[in-house]
N, C-alpha and C positions, 0 to 999 in steps of 0.2 A: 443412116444405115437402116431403121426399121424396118427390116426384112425378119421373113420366115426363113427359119434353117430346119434343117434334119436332126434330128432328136435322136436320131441311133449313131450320132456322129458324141454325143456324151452319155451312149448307154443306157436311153430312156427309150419304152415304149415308143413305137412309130405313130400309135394315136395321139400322142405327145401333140400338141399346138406348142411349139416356141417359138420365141422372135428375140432376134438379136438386137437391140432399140441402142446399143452405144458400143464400145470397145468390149466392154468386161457389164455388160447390163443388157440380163434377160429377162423376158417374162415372160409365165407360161399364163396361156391363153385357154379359160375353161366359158365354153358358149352352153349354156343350158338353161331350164327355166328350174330346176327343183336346187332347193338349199341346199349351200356348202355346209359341210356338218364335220365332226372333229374326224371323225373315221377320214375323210375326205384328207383332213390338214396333215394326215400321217403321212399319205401318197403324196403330199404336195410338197412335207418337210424331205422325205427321202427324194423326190424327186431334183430337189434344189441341193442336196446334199451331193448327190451325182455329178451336177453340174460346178459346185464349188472341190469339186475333187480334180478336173479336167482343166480347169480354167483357178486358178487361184485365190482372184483378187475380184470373181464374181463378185456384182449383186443382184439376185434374184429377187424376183416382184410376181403377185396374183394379178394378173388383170381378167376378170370374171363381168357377166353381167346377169346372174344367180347374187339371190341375196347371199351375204353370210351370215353365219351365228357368231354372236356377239363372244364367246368363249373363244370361237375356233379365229375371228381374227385377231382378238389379243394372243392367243399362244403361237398364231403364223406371226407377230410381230416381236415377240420375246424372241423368236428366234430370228430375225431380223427380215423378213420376207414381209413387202407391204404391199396390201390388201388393197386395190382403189378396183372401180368399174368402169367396165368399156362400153361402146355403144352398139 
């Protein structure tokens, strides 16, 4: 299935990167070179919130190839959103 979808189809930004990667499993897709920083994980946790409001039994995942901050990815995985890197 790992396909791009349309992000205003679950009331997210259109600059939104998602991919649909299983049934109920998405990931937003952040391409940049400057640090993921906690300001960043608030857009990332609301934006996952969005998506678990549409779809129920989501799970939502970071795939980034920006480092992150070691804070910001323990609190994107407290709330259950995991952090891995793309190429």
């Amino acid at each position: 299935m790992n396909k791009f979808i349309d992000p205003k189809l679950y009331g997210l930004p259109p600059s939104t990167k998602l991919k649909q990667t299983g049934i109920n499993q998405f990931d937003i897709v952040i391409q940049r070179k400057s640090r993921i920083i906690m300001k960043d994980s608030e857009g990332i946790l609301a934006k996952a919130n969005k998506i678990t409001h549409h779809v129920t039994d989501a799970k939502v995942s970071l795939k980034t190839s920006a480092p992150v901050c070691s804070k910001t990815k323990v609190f994107l995985e407290e709330h259950g959103i995991t952090v891995s890197t793309c190429s």
